[in-house]
PAMIRO-207331 format. One line per 10 residues: their letters; for each residue x, y, z of N, C-alpha, C. Coordinates in steps of 0.1 Angstrom, whole numbers. Example, Ala and Ser with C-alpha at 12.3 -4.5 7.8 and 13.67 -1.06 7.14 Angstrom:
<pts>
as	132:-57:78:123:-45:78:132:-33:78  128:-22:71:137:-11:71:129:0:79
</pts>
This chain:
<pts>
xxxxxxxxxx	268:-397:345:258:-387:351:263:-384:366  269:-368:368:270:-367:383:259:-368:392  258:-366:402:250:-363:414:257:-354:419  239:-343:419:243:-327:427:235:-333:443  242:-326:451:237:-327:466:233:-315:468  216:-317:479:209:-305:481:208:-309:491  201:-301:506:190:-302:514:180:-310:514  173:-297:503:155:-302:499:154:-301:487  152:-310:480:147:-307:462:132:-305:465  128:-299:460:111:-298:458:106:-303:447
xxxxxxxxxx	100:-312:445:87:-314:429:77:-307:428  82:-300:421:73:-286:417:69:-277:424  69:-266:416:72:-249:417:58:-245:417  46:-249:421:32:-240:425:32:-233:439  22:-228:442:21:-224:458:29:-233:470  25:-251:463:32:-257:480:45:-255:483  49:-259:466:62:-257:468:73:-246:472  67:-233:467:72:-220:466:71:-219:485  59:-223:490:56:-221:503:69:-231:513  76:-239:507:82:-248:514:99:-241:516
xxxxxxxxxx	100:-230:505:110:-225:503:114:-216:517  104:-208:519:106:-201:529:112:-205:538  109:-214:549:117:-216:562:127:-223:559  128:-230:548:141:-236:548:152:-231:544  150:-217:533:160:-211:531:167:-198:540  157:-195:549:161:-187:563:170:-196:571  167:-211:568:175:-216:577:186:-222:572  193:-214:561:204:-218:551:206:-230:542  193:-237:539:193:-248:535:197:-247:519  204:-257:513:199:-257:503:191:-261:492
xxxxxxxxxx	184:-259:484:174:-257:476:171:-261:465  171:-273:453:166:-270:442:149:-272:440  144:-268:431:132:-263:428:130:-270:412  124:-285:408:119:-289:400:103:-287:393  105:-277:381:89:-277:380:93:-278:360  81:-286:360:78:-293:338:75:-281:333  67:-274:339:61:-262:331:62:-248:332  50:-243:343:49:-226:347:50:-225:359  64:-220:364:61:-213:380:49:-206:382  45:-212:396:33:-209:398:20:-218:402
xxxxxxxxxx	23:-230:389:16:-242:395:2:-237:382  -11:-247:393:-23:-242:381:-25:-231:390  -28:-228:405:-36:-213:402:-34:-201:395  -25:-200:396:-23:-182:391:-18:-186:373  -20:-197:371:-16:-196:355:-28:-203:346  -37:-213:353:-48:-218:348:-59:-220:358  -62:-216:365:-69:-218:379:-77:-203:386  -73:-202:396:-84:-197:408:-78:-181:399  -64:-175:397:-63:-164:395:-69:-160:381  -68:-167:368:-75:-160:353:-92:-164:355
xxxxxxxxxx	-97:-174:367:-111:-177:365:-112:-169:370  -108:-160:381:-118:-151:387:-117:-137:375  -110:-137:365:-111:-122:353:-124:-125:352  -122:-144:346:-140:-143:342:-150:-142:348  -149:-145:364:-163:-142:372:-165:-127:376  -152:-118:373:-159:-110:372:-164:-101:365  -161:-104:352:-173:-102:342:-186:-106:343  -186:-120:348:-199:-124:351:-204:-117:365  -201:-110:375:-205:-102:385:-207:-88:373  -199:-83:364:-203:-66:358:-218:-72:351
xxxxxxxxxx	-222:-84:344:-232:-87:337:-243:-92:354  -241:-96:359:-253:-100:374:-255:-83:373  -245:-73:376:-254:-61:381:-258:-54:371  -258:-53:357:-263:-49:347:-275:-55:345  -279:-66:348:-292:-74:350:-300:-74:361  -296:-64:372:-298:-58:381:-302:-40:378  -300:-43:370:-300:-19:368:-310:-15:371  -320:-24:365:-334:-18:364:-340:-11:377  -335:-25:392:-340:-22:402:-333:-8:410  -326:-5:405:-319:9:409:-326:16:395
xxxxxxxxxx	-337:18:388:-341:25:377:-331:28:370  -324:22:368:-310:26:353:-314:19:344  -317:27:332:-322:17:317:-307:17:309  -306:4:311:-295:0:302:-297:-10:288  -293:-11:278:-293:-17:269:-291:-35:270  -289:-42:260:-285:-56:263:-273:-51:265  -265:-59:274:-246:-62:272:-245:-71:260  -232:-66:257:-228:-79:247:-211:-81:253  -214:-88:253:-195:-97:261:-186:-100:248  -173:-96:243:-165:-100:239:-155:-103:243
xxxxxxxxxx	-159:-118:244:-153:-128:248:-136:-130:243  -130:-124:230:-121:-132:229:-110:-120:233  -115:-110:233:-109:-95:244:-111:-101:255  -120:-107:260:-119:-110:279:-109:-121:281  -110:-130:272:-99:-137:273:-85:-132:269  -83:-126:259:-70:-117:261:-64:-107:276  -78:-101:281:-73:-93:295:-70:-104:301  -79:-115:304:-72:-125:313:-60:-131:314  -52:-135:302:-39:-135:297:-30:-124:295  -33:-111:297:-26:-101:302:-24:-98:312
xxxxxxxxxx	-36:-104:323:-30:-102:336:-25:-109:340  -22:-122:340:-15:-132:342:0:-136:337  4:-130:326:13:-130:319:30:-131:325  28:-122:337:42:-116:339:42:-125:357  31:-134:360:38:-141:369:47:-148:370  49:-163:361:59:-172:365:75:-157:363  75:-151:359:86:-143:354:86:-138:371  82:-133:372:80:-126:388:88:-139:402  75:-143:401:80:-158:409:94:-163:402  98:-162:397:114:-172:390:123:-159:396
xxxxxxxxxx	119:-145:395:129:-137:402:131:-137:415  118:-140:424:115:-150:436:124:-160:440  124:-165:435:131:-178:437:150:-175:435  151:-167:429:166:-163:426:168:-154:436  160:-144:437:165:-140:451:166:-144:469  158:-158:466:158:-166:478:171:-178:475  181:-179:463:188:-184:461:182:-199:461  172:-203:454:164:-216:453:168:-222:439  177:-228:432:182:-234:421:168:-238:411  159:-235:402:149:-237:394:154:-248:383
xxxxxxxxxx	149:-262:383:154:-266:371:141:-272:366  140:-270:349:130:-269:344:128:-290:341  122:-291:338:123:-307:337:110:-315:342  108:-329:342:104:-337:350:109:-346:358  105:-347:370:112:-357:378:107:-366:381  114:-378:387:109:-388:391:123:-394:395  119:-399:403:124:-408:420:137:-420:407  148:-418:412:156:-434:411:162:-442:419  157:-438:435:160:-443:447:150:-437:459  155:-434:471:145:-433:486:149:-417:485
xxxxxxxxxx	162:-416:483:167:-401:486:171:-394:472  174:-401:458:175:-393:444:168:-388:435  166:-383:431:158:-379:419:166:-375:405  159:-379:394:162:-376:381:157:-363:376  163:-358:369:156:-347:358:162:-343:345  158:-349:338:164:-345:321:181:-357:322  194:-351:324:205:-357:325:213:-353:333  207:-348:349:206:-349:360:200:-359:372  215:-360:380:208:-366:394:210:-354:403  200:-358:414:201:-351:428:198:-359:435
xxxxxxxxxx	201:-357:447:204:-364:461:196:-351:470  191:-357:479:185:-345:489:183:-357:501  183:-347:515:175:-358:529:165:-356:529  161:-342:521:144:-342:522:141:-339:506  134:-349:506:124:-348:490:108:-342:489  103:-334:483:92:-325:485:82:-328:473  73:-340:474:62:-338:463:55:-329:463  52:-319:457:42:-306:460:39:-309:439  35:-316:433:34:-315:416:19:-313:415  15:-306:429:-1:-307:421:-15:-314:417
xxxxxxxxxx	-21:-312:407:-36:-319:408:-33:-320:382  -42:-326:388:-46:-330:372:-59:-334:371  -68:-329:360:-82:-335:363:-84:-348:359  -93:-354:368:-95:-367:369:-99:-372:355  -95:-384:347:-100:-391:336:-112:-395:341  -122:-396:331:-135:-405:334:-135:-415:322  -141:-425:328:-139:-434:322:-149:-443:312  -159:-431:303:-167:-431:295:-165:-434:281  -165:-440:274:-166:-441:262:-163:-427:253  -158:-420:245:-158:-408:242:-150:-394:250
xxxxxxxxxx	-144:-405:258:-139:-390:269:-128:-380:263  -122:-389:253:-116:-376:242:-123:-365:239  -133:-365:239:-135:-353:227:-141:-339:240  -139:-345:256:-139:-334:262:-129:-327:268  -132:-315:267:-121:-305:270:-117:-300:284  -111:-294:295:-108:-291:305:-112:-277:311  -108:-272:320:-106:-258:323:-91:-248:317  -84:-260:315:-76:-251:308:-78:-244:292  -83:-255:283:-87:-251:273:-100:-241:275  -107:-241:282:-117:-236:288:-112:-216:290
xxxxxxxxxx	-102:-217:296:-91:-205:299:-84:-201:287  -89:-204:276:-79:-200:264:-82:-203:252  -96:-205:251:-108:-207:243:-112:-192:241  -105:-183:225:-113:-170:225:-126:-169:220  -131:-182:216:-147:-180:212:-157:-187:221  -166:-181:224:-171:-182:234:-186:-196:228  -183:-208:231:-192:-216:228:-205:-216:231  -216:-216:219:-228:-219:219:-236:-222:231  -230:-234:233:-238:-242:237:-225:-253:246  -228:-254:262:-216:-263:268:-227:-272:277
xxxxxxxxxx	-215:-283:277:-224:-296:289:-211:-299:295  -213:-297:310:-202:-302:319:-210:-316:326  -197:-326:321:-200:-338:331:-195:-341:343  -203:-338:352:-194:-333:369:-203:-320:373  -207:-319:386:-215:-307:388:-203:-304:403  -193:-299:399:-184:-298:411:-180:-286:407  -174:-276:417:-163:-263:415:-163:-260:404  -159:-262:395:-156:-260:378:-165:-258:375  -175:-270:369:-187:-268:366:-196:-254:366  -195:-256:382:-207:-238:387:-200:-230:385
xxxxxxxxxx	-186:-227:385:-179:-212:383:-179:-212:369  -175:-220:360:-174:-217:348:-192:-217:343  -197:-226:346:-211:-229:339:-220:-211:343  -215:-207:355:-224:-193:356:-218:-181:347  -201:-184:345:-200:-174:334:-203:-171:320  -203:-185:315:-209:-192:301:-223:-185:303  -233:-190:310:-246:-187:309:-249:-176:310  -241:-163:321:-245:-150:314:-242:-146:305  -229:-154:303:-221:-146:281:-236:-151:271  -244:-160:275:-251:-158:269:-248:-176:260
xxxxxxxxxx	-242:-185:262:-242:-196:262:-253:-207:272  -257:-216:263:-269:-225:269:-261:-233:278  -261:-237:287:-256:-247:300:-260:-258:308  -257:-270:303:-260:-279:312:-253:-289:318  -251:-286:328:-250:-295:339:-253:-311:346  -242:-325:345:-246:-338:345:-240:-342:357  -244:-345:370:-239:-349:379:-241:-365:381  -231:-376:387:-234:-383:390:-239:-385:403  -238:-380:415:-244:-382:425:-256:-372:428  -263:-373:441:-276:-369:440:-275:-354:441
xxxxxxxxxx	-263:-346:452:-262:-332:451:-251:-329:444  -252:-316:440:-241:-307:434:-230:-303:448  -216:-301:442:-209:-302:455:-211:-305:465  -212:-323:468:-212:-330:475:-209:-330:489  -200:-323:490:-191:-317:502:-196:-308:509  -204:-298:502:-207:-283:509:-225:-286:515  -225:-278:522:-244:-280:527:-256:-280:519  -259:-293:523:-270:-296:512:-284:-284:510  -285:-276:523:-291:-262:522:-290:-255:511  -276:-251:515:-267:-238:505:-263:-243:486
xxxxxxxxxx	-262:-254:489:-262:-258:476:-273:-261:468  -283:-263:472:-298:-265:470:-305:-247:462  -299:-241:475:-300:-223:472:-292:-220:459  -281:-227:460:-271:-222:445:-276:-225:432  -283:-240:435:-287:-245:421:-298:-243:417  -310:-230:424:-323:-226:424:-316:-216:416  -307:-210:421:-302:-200:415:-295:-200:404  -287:-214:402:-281:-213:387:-294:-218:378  -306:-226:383:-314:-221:372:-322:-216:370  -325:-202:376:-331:-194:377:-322:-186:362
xxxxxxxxxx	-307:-183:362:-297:-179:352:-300:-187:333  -310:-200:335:-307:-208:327:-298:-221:328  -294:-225:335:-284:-235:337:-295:-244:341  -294:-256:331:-301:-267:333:-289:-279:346  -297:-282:353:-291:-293:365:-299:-306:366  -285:-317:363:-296:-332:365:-283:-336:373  -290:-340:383:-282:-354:392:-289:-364:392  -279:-374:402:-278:-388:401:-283:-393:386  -276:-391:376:-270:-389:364:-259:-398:360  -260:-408:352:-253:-419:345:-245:-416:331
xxxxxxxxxx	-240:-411:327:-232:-407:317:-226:-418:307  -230:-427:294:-231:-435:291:-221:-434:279  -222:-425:269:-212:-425:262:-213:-406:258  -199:-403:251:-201:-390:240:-195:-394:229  -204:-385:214:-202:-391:204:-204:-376:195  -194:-381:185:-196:-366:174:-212:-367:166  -223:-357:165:-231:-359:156:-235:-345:150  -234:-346:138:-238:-333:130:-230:-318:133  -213:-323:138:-208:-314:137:-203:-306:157  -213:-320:164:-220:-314:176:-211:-324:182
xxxxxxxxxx	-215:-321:196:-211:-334:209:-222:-343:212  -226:-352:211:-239:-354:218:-232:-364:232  -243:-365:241:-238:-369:253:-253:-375:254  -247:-391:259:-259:-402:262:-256:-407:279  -268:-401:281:-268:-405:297:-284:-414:300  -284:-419:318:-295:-422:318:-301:-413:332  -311:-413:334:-319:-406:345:-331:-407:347  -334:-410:359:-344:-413:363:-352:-430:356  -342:-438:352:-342:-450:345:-348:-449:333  -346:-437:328:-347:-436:312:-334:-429:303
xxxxxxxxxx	-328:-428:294:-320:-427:287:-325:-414:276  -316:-407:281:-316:-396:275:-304:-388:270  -306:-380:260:-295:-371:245:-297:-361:246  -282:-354:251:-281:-339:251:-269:-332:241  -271:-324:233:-258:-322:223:-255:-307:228  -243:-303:225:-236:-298:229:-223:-291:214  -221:-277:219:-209:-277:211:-192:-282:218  -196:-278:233:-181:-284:241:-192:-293:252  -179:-299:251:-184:-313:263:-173:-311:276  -174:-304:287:-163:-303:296:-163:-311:307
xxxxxxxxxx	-154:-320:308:-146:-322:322:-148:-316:334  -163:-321:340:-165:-310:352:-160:-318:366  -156:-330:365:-154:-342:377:-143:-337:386  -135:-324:386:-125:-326:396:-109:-329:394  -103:-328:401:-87:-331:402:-83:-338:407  -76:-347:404:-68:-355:411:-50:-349:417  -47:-360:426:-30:-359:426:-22:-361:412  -14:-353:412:-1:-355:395:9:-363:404  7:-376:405:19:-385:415:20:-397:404  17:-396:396:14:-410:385:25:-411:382
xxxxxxxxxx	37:-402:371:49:-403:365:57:-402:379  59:-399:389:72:-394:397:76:-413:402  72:-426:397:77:-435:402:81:-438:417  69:-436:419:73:-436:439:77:-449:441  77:-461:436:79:-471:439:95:-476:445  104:-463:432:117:-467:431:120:-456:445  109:-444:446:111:-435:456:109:-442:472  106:-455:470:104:-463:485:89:-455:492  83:-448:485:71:-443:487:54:-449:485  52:-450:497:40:-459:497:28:-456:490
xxxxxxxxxx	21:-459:484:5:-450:477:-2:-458:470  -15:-453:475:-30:-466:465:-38:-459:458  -42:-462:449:-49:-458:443:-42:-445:435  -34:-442:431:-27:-425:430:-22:-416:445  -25:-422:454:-25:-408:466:-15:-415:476  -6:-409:477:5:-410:488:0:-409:502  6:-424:512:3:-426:522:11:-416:531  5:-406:536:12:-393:549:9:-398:560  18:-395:572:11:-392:586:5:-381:587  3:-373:602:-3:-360:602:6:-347:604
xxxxxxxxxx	20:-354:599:28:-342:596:34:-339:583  24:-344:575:24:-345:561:40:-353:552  43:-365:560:52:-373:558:50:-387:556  57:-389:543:56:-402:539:59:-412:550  48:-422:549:45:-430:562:57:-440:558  66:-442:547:75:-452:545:88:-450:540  91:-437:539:105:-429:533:101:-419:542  110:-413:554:105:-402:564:115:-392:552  120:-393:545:127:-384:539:119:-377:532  104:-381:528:98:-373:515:85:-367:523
xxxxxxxxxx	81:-357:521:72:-349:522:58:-346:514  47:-344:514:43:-342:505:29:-328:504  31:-316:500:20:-304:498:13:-302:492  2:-300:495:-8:-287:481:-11:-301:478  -21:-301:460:-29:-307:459:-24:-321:456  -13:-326:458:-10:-337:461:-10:-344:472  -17:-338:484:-17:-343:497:-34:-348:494  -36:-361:494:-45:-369:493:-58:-366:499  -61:-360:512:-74:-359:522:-77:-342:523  -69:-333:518:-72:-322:519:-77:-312:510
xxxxxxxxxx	-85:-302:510:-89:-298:500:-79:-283:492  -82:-288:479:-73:-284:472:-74:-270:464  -71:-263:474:-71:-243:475:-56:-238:477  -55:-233:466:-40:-224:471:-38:-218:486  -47:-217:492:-38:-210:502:-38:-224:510  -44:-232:508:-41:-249:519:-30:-250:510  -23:-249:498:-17:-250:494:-2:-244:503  -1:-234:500:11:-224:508:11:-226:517  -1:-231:528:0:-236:544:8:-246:546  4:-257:541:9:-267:541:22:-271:535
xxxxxxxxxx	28:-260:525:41:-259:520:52:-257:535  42:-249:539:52:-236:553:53:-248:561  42:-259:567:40:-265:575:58:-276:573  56:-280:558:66:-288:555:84:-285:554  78:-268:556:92:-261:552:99:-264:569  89:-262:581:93:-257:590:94:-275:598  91:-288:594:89:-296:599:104:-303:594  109:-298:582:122:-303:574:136:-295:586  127:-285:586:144:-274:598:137:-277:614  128:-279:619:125:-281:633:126:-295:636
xxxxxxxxxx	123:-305:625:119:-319:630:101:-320:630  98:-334:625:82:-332:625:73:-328:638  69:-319:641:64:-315:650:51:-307:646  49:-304:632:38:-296:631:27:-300:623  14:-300:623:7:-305:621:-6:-298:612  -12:-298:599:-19:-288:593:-34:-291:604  -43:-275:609:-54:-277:610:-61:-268:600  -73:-277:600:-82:-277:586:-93:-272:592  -95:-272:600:-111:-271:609:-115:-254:603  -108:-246:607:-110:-238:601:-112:-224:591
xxxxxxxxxx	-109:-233:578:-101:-228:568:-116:-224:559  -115:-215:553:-132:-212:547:-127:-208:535  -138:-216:526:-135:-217:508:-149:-212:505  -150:-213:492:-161:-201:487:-157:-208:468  -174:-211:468:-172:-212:455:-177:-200:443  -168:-196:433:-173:-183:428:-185:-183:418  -193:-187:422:-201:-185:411:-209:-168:416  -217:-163:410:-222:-151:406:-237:-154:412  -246:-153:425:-235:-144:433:-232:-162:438  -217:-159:450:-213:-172:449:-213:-178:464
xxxxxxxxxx	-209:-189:468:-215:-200:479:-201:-200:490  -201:-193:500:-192:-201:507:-193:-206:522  -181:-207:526:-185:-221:537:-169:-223:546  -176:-223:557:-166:-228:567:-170:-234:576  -159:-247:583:-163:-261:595:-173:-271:584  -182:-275:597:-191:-284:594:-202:-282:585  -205:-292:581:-224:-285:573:-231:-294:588  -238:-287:581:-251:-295:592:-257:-308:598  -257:-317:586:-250:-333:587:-244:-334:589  -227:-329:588:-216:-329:595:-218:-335:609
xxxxxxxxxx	-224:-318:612:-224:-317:627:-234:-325:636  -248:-331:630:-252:-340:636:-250:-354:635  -238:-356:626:-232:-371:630:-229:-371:643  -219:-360:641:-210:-361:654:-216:-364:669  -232:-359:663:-240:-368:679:-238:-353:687  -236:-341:681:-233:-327:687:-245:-320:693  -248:-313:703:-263:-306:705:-258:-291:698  -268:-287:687:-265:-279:682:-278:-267:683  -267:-258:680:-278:-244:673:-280:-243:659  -287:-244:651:-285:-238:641:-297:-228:632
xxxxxxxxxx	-290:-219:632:-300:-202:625:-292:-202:610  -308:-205:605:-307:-203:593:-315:-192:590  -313:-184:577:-320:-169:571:-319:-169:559  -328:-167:556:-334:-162:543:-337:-146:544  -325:-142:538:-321:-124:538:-323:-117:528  -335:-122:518:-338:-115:508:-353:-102:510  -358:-104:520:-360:-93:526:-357:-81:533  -346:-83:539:-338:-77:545:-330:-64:539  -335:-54:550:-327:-42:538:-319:-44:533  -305:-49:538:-292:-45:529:-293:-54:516
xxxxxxxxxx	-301:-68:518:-303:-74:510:-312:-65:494  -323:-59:496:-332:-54:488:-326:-37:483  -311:-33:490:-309:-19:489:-297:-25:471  -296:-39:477:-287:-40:461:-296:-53:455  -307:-52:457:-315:-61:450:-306:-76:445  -309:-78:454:-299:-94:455:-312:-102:452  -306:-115:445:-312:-125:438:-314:-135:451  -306:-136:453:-304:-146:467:-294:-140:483  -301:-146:491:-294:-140:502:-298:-147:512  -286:-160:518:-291:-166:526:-277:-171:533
xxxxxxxxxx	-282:-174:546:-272:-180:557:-278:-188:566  -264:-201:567:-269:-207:581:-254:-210:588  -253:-209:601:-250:-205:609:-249:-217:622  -241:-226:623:-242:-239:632:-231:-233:645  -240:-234:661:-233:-235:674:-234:-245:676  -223:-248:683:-223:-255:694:-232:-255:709  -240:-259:714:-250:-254:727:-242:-255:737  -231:-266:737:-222:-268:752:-214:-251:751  -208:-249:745:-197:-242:743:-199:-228:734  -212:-227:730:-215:-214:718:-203:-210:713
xxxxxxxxxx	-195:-223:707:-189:-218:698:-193:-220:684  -187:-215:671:-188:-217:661:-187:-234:655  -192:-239:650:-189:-250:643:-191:-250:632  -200:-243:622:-193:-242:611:-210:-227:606  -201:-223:590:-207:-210:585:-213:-213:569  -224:-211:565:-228:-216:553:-233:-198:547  -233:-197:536:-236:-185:529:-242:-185:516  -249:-176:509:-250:-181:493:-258:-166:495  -244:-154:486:-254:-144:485:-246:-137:499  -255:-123:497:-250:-114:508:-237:-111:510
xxxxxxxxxx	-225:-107:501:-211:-111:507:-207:-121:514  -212:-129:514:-211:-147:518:-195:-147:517  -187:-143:507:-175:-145:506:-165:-142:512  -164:-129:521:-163:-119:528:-165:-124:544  -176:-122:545:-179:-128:559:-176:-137:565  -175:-153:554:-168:-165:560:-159:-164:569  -149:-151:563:-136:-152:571:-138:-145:586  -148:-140:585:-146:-136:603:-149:-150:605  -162:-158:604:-170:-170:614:-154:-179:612  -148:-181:602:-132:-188:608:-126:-180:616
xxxxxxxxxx	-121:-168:619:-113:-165:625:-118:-171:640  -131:-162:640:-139:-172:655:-136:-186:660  -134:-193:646:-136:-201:654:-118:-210:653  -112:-206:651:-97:-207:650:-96:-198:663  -97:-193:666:-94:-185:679:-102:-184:692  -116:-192:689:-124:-194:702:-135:-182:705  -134:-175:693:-141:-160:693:-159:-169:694  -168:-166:706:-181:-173:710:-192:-164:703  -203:-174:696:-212:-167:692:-219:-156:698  -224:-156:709:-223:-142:715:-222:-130:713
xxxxxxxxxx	-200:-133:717:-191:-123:716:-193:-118:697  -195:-131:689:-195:-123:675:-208:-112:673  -218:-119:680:-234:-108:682:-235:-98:688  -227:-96:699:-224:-85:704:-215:-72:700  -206:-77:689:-198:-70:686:-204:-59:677  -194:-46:675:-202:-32:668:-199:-34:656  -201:-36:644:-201:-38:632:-201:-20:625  -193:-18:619:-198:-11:607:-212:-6:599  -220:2:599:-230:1:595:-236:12:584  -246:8:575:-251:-1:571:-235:-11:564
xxxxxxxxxx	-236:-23:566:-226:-35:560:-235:-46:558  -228:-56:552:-233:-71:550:-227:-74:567  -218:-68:569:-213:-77:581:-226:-71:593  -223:-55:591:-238:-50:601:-249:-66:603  -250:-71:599:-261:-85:595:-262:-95:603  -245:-97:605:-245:-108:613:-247:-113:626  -251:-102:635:-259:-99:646:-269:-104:644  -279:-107:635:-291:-107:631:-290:-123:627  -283:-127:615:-276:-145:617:-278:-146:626  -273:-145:636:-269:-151:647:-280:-149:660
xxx	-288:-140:656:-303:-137:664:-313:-153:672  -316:-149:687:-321:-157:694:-335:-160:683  -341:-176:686:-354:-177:679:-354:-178:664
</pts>
């Protein structure tokens, strides 16, 4: 078996890695590019790019369920599903092919395979070695196993993305990201929905406000919600799933025709044998400094949703690629900030969020502002008869700057990204209130967020 010599090998071809390509191959480096499956990674082939075909079907069905209040008599919709899932796989189709011509015109060597570590600086793949000074884990996320009795018989988001019949009846165990994006499109196709969390709120991470507003709202849609929820076994009965949990210290049976995997993703670092790679890691998650470098092989790097503490979004993805690209040609000097990066969960209408929540910010022992609104009064809110329309809105009192932006409703999605730019740039609540907005807008509004009293 020879040994080819590179630069930088990369593990795997998603956003981090594609992102890592860039500065290193301006800077004449050489390149191979290790990915098992689809250039591209999960978003654009099972992830953020075909889920959103389906949320926005589930946004053409929100405003069809809306007609009335603009007096349009419309009929029921009826969704066919296994056409929506066909467009979704039509649009998607001609990426990795795209990205692979990408990569050939950046002169980045693609080899299809899996890899894993046979030394500090080698890697294997298929009946290949490589050698590189810099090694690039970027392989991604995999959803987390749960460790329930029955966990076979549930399914993922991928099957979930490629399922032409649209199930009866679904129970996600996990009330995270997945869960609400997919559980809100299921329930307007007209599927029963329920929802099993094990802790006390749904997306644990985001503001217990805004999330409180989302899950008024997903069952206002029909979507049943139980937390702090004990998940005990799943079992085939009568053709069905049944799912035995306990709550509220009673034990209770919910059946189902799919049982999904709503808990989340982990790191894909399990097969790469870091051990032989001299690469440190507990529990699954590779030990980094804050220049996203292995704390015990400086030669290996690691992006995207394989970096253990960050949250796992394609574009933190591509950031953090660039971050690795430019720390491999400059020397480590650069460092990801996260403070203010704004995600948005899609559900219909959907939740998003940037900085701190509100607990956040009063750990920190911070003197704060915080303007919260209930905007369903509010013209622009009642001119599109919105279901929900709310924001809060955290200053800082020393400094009126931004500390963080909560939304659910109102172009919430949209807007996040100014309150980050603000606050990546020092832009003062004030200066955002003062500014001339567009009008009539959702953004026109945020003068009004941000209103004294």
């Amino acid at each position: 078996m020879t040994t080819q010599k590179f630069d930088v090998v990369i593990l795997g071809g998603g956003n981090a890695g594609i992102g890592v390509t860039g500065p290193v191959r301006r800077a004449g480096m050489s390149v191979a590019m290790i990915e098992a499956d689809l250039l591209g990674g999960t978003c654009p082939n099972r992830g953020c790019t075909p889920k959103k075909v389906l949320v926005a079907a589930g946004h053409a069905l929100h405003e069809i369920e809306r007609a009335s209040a603009h007096h349009i008599a419309v009929g029921k919709p009826k969704l066919d599903w296994a056409a929506l899932i066909n467009r979704e796989k039509d649009m998607i189709k001609d990426i990795p092919a795209n990205l692979a011509r990408s990569m050939a015109k950046r002169n980045v060597e693609v080899i299809k395979g899996r890899a894993v570590f046979v030394g500090a600086n080698t890697i294997r793949v298929g009946d290949r070695k490589l050698e590189a000074k810099h090694i690039v884990i970027a392989t991604g996320s995999k959803p987390r196993a749960l460790p329930i009795p029955g966990a076979e018989f549930m399914i993922t988001s991928d099957e979930m993305l490629s399922e032409r019949e649209l199930p009866a009846s679904v129970i996600f165990v996990g009330g995270g990201v997945i869960a609400l994006e997919f559980g809100h499109v299921y329930a307007r196709a007209g599927a029963d929905v329920t929802i099993l969390e094990a802790l006390p709120q749904l997306l644990p991470a985001m503001d217990a406000d805004a999330v409180a507003r989302l899950q008024a709202e997903s069952e206002r849609i029909g979507i049943r919600v139980k937390t702090a929820v004990s998940v005990k076994r799943i079992e085939r009965a009568n053709g069905r799933l049944r799912v035995v949990f306990s709550h509220d210290g009673a034990e209770h049976v919910a059946e189902a025709g799919r049982v999904v995997n709503g808990a989340g993703r982990i790191a894909n670092v399990d097969t790469l044998d870091l051990v032989a790679g001299q690469v440190e890691h507990a529990n699954g998650r590779v030990t980094i400094d804050r220049h996203l470098r292995s704390t015990s092989n400086p030669g290996v790097y690691v992006c995207g949703d394989a970096v253990p503490s960050s949250p796992q979004l394609s574009p933190i993805a591509t950031y953090e690629g660039d971050i690795v690209g430019r720390n491999i040609v400059e020397g480590p000097k650069h460092s990801p900030d996260y403070a203010s990066m704004a995600t948005s969960v899609y559900t219909v209408p959907p939740l998003a969020s940037v900085g701190l929540t509100e607990a956040a910010a009063r750990q920190k022992g911070l003197a704060i502002g915080v303007h919260v609104n209930d905007m369903l009064d509010w013209f622009s809110a009642k001119t599109y008869a919105e279901t929900v329309a709310w924001s809060k809105v955290i200053v800082d009192q020393a400094t009126d700057r931004i500390l963080g932006a909560h939304f659910v409703g109102h172009a919430g999605q949209e807007l996040v990204n100014i309150f980050g730019l603000a606050m990546r740039f020092g832009i003062t609540a004030t200066q955002i209130r003062e500014n001339v907005y567009a009008y009539p807008t959702f953004s026109s509004d945020i003068k009004h967020m941000l209103g004294h009293g």
